[in-house]
Structures are given as C-alpha cells and as structure tokens.
VOFIRO-442479 format. One line per field, with one value per residue (C-alpha): residue number from 1; residue in one letter; x, y, z. Coordinates in nm, 3 decimals, decimal comma, padded with zeros to 5 digits. Example, Ala and Ser with C-alpha at 12.3 -4.5 7.8 and 13.67 -1.06 7.14 Angstrom:
2
n = c(1 / 2)
res = c(A / S)
xx = c(01,230 / 01,367)
yy = c(-00,450 / -00,106)
zz = c(00,780 / 00,714)
***
This chain:
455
n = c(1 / 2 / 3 / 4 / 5 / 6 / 7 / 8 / 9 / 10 / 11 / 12 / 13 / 14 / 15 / 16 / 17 / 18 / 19 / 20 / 21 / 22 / 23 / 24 / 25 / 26 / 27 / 28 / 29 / 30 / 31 / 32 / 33 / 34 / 35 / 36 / 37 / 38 / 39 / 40 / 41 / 42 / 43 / 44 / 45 / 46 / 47 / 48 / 49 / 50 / 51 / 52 / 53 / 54 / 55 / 56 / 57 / 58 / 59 / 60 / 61 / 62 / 63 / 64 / 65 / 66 / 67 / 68 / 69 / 70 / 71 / 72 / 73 / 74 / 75 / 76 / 77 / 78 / 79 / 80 / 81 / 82 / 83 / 84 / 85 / 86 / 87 / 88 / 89 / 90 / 91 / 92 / 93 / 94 / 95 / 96 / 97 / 98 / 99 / 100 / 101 / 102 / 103 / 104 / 105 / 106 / 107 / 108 / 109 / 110 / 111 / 112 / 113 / 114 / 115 / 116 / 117 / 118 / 119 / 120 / 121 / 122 / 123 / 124 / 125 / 126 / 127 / 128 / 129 / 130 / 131 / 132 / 133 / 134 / 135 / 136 / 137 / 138 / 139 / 140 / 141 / 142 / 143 / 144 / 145 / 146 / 147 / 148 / 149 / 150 / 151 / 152 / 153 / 154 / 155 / 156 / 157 / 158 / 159 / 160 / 161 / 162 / 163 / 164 / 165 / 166 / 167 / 168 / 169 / 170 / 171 / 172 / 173 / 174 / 175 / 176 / 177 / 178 / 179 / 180 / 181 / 182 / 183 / 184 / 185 / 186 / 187 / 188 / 189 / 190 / 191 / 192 / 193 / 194 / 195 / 196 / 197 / 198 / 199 / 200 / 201 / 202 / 203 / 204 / 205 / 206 / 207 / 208 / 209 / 210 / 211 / 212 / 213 / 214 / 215 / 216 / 217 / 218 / 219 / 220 / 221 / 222 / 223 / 224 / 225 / 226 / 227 / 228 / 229 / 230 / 231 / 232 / 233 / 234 / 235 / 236 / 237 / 238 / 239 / 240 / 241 / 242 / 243 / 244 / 245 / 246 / 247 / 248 / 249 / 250 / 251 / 252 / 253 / 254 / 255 / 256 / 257 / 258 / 259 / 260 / 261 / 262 / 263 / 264 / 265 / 266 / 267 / 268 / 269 / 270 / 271 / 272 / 273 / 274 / 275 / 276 / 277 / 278 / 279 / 280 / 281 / 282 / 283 / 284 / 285 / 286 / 287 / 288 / 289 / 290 / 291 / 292 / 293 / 294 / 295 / 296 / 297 / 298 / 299 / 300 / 301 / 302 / 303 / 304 / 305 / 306 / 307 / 308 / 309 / 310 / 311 / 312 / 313 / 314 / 315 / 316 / 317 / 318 / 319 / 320 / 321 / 322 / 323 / 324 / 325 / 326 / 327 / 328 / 329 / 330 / 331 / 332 / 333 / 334 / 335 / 336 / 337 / 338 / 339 / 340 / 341 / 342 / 343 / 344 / 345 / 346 / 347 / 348 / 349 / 350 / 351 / 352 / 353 / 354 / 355 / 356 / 357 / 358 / 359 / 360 / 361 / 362 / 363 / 364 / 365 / 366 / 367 / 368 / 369 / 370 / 371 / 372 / 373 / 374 / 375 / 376 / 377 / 378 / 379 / 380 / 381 / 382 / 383 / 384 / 385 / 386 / 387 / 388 / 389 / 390 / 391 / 392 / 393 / 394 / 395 / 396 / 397 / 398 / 399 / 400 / 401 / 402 / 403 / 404 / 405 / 406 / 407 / 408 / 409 / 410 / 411 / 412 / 413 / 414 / 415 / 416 / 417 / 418 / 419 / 420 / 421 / 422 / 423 / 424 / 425 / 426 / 427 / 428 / 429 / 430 / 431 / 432 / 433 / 434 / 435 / 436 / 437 / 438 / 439 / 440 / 441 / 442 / 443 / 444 / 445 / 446 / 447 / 448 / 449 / 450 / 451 / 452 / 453 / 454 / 455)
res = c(X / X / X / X / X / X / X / X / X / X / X / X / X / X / X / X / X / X / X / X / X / X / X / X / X / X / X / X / X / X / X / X / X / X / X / X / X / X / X / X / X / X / X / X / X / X / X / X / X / X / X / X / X / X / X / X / X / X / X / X / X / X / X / X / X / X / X / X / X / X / X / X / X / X / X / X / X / X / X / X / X / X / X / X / X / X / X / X / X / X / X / X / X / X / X / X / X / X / X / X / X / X / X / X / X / X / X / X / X / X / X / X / X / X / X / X / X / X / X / X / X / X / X / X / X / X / X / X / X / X / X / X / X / X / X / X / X / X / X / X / X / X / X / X / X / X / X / X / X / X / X / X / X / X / X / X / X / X / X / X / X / X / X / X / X / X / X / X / X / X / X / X / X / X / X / X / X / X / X / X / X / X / X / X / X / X / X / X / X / X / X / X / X / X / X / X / X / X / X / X / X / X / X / X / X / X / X / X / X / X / X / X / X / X / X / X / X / X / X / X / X / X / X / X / X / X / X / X / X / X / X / X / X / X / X / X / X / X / X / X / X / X / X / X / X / X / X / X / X / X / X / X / X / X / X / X / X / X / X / X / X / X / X / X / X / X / X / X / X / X / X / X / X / X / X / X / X / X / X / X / X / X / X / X / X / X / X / X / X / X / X / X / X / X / X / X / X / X / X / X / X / X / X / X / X / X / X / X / X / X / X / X / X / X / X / X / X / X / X / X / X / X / X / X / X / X / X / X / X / X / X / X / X / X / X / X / X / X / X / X / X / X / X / X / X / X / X / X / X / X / X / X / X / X / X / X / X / X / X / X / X / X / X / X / X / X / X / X / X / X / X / X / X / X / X / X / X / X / X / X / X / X / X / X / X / X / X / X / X / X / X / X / X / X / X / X / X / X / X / X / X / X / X / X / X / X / X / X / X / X / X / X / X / X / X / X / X / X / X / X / X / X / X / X / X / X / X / X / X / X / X / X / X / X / X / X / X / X / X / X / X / X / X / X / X / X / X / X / X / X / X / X / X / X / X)
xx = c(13,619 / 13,376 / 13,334 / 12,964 / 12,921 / 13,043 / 12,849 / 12,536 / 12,618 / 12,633 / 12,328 / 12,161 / 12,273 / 12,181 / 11,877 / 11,639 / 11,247 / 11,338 / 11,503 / 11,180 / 10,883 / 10,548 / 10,429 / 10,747 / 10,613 / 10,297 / 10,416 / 10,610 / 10,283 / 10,115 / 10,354 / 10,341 / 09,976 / 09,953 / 10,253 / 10,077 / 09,738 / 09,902 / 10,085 / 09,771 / 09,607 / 09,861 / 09,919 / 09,628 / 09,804 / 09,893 / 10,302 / 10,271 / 10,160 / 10,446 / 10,680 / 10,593 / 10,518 / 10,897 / 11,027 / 10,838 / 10,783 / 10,920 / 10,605 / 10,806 / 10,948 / 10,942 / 10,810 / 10,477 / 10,338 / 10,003 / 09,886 / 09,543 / 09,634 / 09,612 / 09,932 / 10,104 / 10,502 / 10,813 / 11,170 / 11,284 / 11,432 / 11,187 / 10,838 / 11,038 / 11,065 / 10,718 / 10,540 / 10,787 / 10,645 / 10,299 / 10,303 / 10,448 / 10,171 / 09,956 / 10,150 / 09,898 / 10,211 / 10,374 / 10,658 / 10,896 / 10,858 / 11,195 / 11,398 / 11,173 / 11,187 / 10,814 / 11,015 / 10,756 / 10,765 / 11,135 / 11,181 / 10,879 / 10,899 / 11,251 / 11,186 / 10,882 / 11,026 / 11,361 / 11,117 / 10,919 / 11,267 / 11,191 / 11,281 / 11,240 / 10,976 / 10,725 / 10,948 / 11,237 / 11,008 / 10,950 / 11,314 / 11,404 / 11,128 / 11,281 / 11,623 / 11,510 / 11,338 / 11,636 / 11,912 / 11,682 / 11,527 / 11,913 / 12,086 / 11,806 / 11,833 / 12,178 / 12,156 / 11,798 / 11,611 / 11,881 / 11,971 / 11,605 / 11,629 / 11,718 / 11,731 / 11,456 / 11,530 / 11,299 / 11,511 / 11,861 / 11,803 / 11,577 / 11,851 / 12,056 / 11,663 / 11,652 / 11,924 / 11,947 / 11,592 / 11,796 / 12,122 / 11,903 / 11,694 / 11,957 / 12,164 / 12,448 / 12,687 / 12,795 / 13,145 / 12,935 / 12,659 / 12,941 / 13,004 / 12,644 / 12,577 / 12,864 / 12,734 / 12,407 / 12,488 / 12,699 / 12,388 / 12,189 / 11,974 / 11,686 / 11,630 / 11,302 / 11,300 / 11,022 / 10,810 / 10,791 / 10,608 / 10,440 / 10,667 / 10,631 / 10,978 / 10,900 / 10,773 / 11,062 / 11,299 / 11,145 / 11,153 / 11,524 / 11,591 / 11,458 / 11,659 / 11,975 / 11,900 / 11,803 / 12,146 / 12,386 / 12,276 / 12,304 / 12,608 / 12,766 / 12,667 / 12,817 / 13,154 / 13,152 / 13,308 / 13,203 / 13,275 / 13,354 / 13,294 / 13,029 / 12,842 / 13,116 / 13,386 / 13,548 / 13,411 / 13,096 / 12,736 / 12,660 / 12,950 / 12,810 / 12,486 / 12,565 / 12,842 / 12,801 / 12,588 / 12,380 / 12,662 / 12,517 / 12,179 / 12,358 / 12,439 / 12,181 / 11,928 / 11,940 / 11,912 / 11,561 / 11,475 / 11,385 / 11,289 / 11,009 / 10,837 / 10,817 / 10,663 / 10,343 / 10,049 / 09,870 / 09,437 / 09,489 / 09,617 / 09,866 / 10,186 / 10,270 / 10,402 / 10,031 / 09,872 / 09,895 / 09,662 / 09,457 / 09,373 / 09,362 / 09,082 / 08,893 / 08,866 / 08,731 / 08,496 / 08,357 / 08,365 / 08,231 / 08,025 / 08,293 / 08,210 / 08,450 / 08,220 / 08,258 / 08,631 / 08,726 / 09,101 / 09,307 / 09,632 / 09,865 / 10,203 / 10,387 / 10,805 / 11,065 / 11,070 / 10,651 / 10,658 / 10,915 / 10,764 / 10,399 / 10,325 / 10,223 / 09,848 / 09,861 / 09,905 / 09,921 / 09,767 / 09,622 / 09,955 / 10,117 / 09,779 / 09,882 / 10,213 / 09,965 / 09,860 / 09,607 / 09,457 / 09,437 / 09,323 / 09,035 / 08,929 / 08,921 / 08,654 / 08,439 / 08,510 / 08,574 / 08,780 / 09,100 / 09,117 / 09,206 / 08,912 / 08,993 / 09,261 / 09,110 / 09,111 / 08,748 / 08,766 / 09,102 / 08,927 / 08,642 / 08,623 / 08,481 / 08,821 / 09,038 / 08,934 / 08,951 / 09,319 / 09,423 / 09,253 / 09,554 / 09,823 / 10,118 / 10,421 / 10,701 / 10,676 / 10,971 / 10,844 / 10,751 / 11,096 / 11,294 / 11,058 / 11,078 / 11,492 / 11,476 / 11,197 / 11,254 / 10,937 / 10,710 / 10,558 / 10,325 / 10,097 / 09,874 / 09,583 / 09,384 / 09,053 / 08,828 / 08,516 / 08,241 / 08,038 / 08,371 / 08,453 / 08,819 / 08,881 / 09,202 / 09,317 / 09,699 / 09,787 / 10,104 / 10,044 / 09,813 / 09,594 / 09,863 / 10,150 / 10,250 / 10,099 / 09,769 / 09,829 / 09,617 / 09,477 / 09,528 / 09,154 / 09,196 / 09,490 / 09,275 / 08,949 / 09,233 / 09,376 / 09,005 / 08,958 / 09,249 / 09,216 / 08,899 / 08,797 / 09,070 / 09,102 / 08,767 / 08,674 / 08,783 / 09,118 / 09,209 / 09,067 / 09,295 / 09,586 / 09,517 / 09,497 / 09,818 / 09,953 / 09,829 / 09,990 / 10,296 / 10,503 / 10,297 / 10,383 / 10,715 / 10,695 / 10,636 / 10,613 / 10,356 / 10,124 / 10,118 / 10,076 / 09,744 / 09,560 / 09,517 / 09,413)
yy = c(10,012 / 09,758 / 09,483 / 09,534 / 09,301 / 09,034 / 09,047 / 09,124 / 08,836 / 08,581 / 08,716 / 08,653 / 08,299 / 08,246 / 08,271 / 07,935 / 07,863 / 07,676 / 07,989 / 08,244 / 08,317 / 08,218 / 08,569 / 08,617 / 08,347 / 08,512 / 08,879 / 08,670 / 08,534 / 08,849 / 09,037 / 08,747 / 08,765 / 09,177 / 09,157 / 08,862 / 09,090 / 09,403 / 09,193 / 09,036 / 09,405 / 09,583 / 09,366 / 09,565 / 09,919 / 10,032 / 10,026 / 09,631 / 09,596 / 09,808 / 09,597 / 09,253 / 09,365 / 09,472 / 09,171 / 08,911 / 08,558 / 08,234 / 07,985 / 07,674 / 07,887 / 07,790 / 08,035 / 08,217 / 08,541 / 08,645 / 08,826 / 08,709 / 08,441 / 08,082 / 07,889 / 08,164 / 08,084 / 08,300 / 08,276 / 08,276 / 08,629 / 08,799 / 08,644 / 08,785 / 09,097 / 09,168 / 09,059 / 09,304 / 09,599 / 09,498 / 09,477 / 09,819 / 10,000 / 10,050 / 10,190 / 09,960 / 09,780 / 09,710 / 09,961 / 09,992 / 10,283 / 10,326 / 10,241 / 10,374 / 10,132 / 09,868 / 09,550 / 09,323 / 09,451 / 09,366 / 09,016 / 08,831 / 08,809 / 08,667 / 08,445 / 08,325 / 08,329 / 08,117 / 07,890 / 07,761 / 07,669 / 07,364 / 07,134 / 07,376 / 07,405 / 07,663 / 07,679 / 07,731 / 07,985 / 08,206 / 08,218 / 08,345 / 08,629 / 08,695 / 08,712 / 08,972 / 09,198 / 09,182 / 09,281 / 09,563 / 09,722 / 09,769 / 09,917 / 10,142 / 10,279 / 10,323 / 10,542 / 10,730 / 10,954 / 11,162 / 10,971 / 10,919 / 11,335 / 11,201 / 10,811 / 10,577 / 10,353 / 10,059 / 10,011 / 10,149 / 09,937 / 09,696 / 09,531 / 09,403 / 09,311 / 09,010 / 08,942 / 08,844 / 08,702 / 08,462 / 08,377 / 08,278 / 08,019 / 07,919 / 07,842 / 08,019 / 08,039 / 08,353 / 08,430 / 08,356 / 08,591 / 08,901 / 08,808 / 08,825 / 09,150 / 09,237 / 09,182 / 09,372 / 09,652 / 09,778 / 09,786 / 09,998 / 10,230 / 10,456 / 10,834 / 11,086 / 11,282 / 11,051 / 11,220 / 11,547 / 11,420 / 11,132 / 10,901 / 10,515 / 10,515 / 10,384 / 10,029 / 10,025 / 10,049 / 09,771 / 09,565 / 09,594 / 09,526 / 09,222 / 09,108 / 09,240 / 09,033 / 08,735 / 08,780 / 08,810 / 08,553 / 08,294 / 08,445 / 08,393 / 08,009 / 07,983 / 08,122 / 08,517 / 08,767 / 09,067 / 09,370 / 09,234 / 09,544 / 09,670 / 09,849 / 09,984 / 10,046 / 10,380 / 10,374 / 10,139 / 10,208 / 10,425 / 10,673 / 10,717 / 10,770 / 11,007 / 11,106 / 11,014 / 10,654 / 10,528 / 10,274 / 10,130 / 10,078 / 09,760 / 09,561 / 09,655 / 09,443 / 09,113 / 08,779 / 08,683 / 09,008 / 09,074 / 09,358 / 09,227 / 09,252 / 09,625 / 09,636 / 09,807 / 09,781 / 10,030 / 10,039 / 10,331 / 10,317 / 10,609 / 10,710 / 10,608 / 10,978 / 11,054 / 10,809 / 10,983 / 11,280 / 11,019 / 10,840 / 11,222 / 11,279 / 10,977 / 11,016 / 11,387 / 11,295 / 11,023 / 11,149 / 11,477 / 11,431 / 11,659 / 11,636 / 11,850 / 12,056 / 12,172 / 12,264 / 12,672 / 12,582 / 12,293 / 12,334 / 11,951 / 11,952 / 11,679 / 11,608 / 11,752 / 11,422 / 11,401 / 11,767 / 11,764 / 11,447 / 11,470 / 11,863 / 11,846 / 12,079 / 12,014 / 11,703 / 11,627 / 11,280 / 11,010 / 10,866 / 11,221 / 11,210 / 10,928 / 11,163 / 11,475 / 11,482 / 11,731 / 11,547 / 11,253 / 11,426 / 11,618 / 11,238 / 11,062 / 11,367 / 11,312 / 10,898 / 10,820 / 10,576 / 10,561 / 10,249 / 10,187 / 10,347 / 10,654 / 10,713 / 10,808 / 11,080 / 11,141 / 11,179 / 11,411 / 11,606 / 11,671 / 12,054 / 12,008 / 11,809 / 12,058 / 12,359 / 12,210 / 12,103 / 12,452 / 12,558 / 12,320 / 12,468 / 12,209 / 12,316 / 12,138 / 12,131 / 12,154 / 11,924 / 11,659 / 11,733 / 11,661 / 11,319 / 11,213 / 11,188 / 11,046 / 10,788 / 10,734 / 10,485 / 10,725 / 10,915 / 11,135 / 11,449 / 11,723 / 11,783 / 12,084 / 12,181 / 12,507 / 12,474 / 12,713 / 12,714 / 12,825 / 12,518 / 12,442 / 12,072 / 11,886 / 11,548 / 11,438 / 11,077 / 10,926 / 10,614 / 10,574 / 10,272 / 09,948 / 10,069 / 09,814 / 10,019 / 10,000 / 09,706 / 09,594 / 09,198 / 08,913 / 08,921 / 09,283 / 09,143 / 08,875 / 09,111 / 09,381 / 09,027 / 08,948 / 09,271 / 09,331 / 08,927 / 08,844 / 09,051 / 08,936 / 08,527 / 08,460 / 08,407 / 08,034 / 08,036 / 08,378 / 08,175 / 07,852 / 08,112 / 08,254 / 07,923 / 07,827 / 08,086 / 08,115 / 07,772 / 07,767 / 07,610 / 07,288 / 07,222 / 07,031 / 07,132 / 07,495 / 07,515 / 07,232 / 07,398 / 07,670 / 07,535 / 07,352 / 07,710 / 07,747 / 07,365)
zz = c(12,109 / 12,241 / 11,926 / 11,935 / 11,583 / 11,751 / 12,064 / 11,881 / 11,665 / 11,950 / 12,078 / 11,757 / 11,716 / 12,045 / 12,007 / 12,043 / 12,078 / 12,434 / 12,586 / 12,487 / 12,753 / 12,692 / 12,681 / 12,413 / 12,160 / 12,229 / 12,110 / 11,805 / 11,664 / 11,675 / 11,517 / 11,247 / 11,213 / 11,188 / 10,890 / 10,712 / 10,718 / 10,630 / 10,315 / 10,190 / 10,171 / 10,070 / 09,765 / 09,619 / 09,579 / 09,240 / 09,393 / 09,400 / 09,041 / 08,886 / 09,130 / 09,005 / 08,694 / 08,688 / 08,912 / 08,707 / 08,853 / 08,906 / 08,946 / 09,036 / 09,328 / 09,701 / 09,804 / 09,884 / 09,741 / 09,930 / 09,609 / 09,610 / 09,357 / 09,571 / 09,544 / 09,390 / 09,421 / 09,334 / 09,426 / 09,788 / 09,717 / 09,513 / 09,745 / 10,047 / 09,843 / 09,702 / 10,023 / 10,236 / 10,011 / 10,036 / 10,393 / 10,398 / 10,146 / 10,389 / 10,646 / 10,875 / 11,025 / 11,342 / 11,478 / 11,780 / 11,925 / 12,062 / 11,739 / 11,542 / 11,303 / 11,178 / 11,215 / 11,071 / 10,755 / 10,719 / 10,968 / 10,897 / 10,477 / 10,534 / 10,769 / 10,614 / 10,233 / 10,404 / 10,646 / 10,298 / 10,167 / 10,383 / 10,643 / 10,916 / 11,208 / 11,342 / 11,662 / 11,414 / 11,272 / 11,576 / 11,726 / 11,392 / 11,447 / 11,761 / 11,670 / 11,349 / 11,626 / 11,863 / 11,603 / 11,439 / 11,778 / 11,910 / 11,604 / 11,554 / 11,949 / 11,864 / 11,565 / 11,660 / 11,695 / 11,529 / 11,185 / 11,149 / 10,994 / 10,620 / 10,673 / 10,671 / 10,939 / 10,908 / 10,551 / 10,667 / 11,014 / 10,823 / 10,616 / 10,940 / 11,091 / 10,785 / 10,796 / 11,156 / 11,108 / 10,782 / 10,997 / 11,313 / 11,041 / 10,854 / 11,194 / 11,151 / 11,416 / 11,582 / 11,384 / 11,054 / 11,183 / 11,195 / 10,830 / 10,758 / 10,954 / 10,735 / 10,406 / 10,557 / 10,671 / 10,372 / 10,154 / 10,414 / 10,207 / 10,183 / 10,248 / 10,348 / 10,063 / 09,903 / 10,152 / 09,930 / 09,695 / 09,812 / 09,600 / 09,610 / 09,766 / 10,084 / 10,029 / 09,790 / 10,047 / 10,248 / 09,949 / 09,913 / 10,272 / 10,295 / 09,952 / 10,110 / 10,424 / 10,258 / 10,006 / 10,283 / 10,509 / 10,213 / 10,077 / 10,450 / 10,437 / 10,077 / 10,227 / 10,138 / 10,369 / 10,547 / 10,726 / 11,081 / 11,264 / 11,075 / 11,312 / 11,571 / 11,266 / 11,212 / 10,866 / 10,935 / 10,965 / 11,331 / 11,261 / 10,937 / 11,013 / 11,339 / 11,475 / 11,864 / 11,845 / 12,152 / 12,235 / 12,538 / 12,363 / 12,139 / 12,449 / 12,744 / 12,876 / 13,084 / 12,988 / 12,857 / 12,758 / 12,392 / 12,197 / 12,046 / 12,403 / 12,381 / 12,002 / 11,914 / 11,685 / 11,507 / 11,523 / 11,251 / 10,887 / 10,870 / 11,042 / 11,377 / 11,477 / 11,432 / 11,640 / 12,029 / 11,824 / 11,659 / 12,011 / 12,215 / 11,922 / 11,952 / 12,267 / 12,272 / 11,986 / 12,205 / 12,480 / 12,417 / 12,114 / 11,902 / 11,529 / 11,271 / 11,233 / 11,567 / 11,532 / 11,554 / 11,613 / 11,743 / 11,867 / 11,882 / 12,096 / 12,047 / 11,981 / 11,721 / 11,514 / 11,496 / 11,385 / 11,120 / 10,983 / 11,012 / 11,037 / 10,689 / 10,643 / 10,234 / 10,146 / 09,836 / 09,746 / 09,980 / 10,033 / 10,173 / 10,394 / 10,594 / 10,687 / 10,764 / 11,153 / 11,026 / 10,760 / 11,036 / 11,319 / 11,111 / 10,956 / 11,317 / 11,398 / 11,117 / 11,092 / 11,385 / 11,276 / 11,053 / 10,881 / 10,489 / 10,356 / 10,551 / 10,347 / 09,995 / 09,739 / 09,784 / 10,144 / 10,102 / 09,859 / 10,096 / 10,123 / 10,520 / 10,624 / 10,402 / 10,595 / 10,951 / 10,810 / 10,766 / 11,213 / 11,303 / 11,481 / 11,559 / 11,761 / 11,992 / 12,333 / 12,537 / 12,822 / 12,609 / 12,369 / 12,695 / 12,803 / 12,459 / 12,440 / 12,817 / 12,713 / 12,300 / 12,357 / 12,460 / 12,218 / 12,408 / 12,258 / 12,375 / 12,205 / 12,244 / 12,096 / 12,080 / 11,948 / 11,769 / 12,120 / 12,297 / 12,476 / 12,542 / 12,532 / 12,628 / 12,590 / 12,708 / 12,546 / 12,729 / 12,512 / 12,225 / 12,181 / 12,051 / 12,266 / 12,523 / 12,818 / 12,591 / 12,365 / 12,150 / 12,241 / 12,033 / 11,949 / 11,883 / 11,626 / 11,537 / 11,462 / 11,220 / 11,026 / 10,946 / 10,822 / 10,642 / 10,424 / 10,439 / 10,131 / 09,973 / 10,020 / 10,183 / 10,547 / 10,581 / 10,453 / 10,650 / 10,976 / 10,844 / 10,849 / 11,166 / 11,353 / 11,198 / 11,318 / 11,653 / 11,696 / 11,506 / 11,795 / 11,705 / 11,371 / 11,299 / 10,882 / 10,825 / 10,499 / 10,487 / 10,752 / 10,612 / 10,192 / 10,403 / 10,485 / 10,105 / 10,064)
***
C-alpha cells in the first residue's frame, strides 16, 4: 500500500505563500471573507447561545470571537470552536463540490484562532488556508460520494481540514504532520441522522472539528504520537468509512495545483444539493415571469445523493427547510431570492408555498446519476415546470450560480459580506475587515491588523 499520510503530509508542509498563484491567494481571501461573514451572522442563531452559554469564556484569551461583542476574546480552542459553528448556522457557506465537504467552516477558524496566537503574518495566514483546503478536498474525494450516506463529511473530513490548516501555521514539518493527521483523524465524527429532526447537530459537528484540529496539531508540537498511516491503514479512516476508497484521488494533480481553486460559493442560504434547482428556478421566474402561483406541477431530476438528502416535501422547522428542494424551489418563485430571511417560520408556514411543496415531483435521473460519478464536481439538475395556462417550461443547470464555471466575483463576495455584518458591527468596521482582508499578504502582524478593524 501506497503511504498516502506521508505523502499528503509533505504536501501539506510544503506548502508556502511564495509557491501559490496570484489567482490562488485570490480564491484564499475570498474564501476567508465568505467564512468571516457567514460567522458574524450566524452568531445570532439560538444554537450559538446554548453553545457559549455551555462553553463559557475566557476574556484574557488570544483569541477572537465575532459575536457582536467588540474585542470579545476566548481561548485559542474554544474562539476557533464557537466561530466554526456560527459560520456553519446558516448553511450560507462555502463548499467543494467534488468532496463534498464546506471547507471554510472548518480551515479558516483554526487558522485564524492559531494566527492571533501571534507572531505570524498574513502570508503565513493564507498558505495555511491553502494547505487546510488541500488536505480536506483530497480525503473527502477519496471517501465520497459514498460515505457521505450516514457521515457528515465537512466534520468527519473537517477534522484532518484544521488540522492541516494548524500544522501548515504552526510549521510543522512533514514527519510531524503524519503525527498530527494522526491525532486527527482518530476523532473523526459526526453522522446524518440529525437531519430527521432538524437537530442542532450539524454546527456541532463543525465545532468539534475544528477543536480536534487545533488539539492535535499542538499536541504534535508538544511531542504526542499518532497514527502514522491514518488514512491508508487497514484499520484507519477510508476503510472504515468505505470499503473501496478513491485511492488515486489523495495524490493526483500537478505541481501548483490546489484544491481551493475549484471551491464554490453559495448566493442562496440553504443546502448546496439544492442550488442547480434554485438557479434553473430563478431563471424561469425571470425569464418567464413564473410566480408560484402559476405552478400545476414541477418535476426536478437531479443525482442519488441530492435526492436522498434534499427530497424532503415536509419539513419540519425552518432549519429542515434549508434541506427541502421543495420548500426552496417554491420560495425562489415567490422571493425570488433565497437569502437569510427566506428561511423563516412565517414564510414556511405560508399555506401558498406549502401547497406548491406538495406539486413537486423529484426523481433520479440515470444520465445525470452516471455524469455525476464521472464528474463528482458537477452537480447538474433538470428542472421542469407546468403551469395553470399549460405551458411546459424547462430549465437544465450544468452549474449553478458560485460554481467555478459561474463563480461568484469578489464584489459579488464583497456585496454577501456586507450583507451578512453590516447589521451586526456597523458599515465601517465590516469595510475595515474587508480591506484587511482583501490585502492580507501586506501585513507582517496578523493578529494586529486584524485587532485594528475593531479600533
């Protein structure tokens, strides 16, 4: 067997600001700048007061929690965690497609909760970004799309993401990196059966990632052992999570390639498996003036994983909503839009939306089952509408608005950060954060650039 720790390891440490692409550092900061607005939002579910609430705080901390509260500090471990969960709550953030797996949610807390710890720079910063993408985008196209059935990759995946994110910041060399990977991947966690009842589960998950990231990497510099075949081991984490792994997907890829090149944004608050629907209804609602009120049925083909995930006509509270492409599609035709305030009990409630939910019809289409093992990345959906004047109308997304084919602009970024802070710290501190962030490569002292946007 192939030693696939190791040689992800040495990739990992490898990793420096010099070696990345302009257009790389580019991606970095706008993945940094969608997690940071997601975090500051999210802070404001009910899920983040019962966490800190549980967690407590330590105010002479080093670290940063985007709570609302300026200058609010924690510990290292507990910041990374809390902020990882609230940039979760929304389910607003980032994802690669391929992997399956919103890597922002998981890489940027640690890196930013370790980066405040001090002496380090906003090039140090980004490589560590890069390296946290890297290791999570290949072990999840190893183990997907077919341990994604009852794990939650993003937290089972997520764990070896920080981690990578912490050993890359912390410099750790490349045998030190398999010990850390180590330490990771043996507390990989989190399964789907939250979904049932729209349980808080999720950002939970996330939460506990991030910790287990941030714990090995440190533990690793202090001198504690891991697993040194973690991920290719007989007992380790692919054969446990399926039982023929995507081998090749650890290692491919030339030099100067990165993962975080092919990640994606999301213009609508909900689950990602919805989005191709979303974008095939905004388009036919624009395009052809179709209100829900038009809608006699709708029929949505899409892939096995979207289906058993998101074909979900009664959902149960706002949260399940956000995992119900009916409940989605039916709000994009009467919104036209699917942003936070999309996603309330008032408008799930709404007795127009819950009986277009129930004209939905959404089945797997061989065609697009086949494309969609060939290309994991490509999430691509047929949506077809009749409506109440007998008009058949048909939209085919091959990539929804935020996928690299269609990505969404830094401005575009720029325009969803504004909206996601602004209410909550003000509009000249959120455009502080936003330059510092669209120039971290510039500042030598992270964590005093950053303290300076809340000056």
């Amino acid at each position: 067997m192939i030693a696939y720790t190791k040689l992800l390891a040495e990739k990992i440490a490898g990793i420096n600001y010099q070696d990345l692409s302009e257009s790389t550092v580019q991606m970095a900061k706008q993945c940094v700048l969608d997690w940071l607005g997601n975090s500051i939002r999210g802070w404001g579910q009910k899920n983040m007061a019962i966490m800190s609430d549980a967690l407590g705080q330590f105010p002479d901390g080093p670290a940063t929690m985007f709570n609302g509260q300026r200058g609010a500090k924690n510990s290292v471990y507990y910041a990374a965690l809390l902020n990882a969960a609230a940039s979760h709550s929304l389910d607003f953030d980032d994802l690669h497609n391929a992997s399956i797996i919103h890597l922002g949610c998981v890489v940027v807390p640690a890196a930013w909760a370790a980066a405040e710890r001090g002496n380090l720079t906003g090039r140090d910063f980004l490589a560590a970004v890069v390296a946290g993408y890297e290791a999570g985008a290949r072990i999840g196209e190893c183990v997907n799309p077919e341990s994604y059935h009852f794990w939650h990759t993003t937290a089972t995946c997520g764990v070896f993401a920080a981690a990578a994110a912490a050993a890359n910041l912390m410099k750790l060399g490349p045998d030190e990196t398999v010990e850390c990977l180590g330490s990771a991947g043996t507390q990989a966690a989190g399964l789907w059966e939250f979904l049932i009842d729209g349980a808080m589960s999720k950002t939970l998950h996330i939460g506990k990632a991030v910790f287990g990231g941030l714990l090995a990497a440190e533990l690793t510099q202090k001198g504690f052992t891991g697993a040194k075949k973690i991920l290719e081991g007989e007992k380790g984490f692919c054969l446990a999570m399926l039982p023929n792994p995507h081998w090749e997907a650890l290692t491919r890829g030339g030099a100067g390639k990165y993962k975080i090149d092919e990640n994606s944004f999301k213009p609508y608050a909900c689950c990602k498996h919805t989005h191709p629907a979303n974008y095939a209804a905004q388009l036919l609602r624009a395009g052809h003036g179709l209100a829900l009120g038009d809608l006699e049925t709708a029929l949505i083909k899409t892939n096995s994983v979207a289906k058993s995930l998101v074909d979900n006509p009664e959902p149960q509270n706002p949260y399940g909503s956000k995992f119900s492409i009916q409940y989605c599609v039916a709000a994009m035709l009467k919104y036209g839009k699917l942003g936070v305030d999309e996603f309330s009990p008032e408008n799930l409630a709404d007795p127009a939306i819950r009986q277009a939910m129930r004209k939905f019809t959404v089945e797997v289409d061989p065609e697009l089952e086949r494309e969609f093992k060939e290309r994991p990345e490509r999430w691509s959906v047929d949506l077809a509408i009749r409506d109440k004047a007998g008009r058949v109308l048909h939209e085919f997304v091959e990539y929804p608005k935020g996928d690299p084919p269609n990505p969404m602009t830094w401005e575009e970024s720029a325009e969803k950060f504004m909206a996601l802070a602004e209410p909550v710290y003000g509009r000249g501190t959120c455009e502080k954060l936003c330059g510092f962030i669209g120039s971290l490569e510039k500042h030598g002292d992270f964590r005093q650039a950053a303290a300076a946007c809340f000056a």
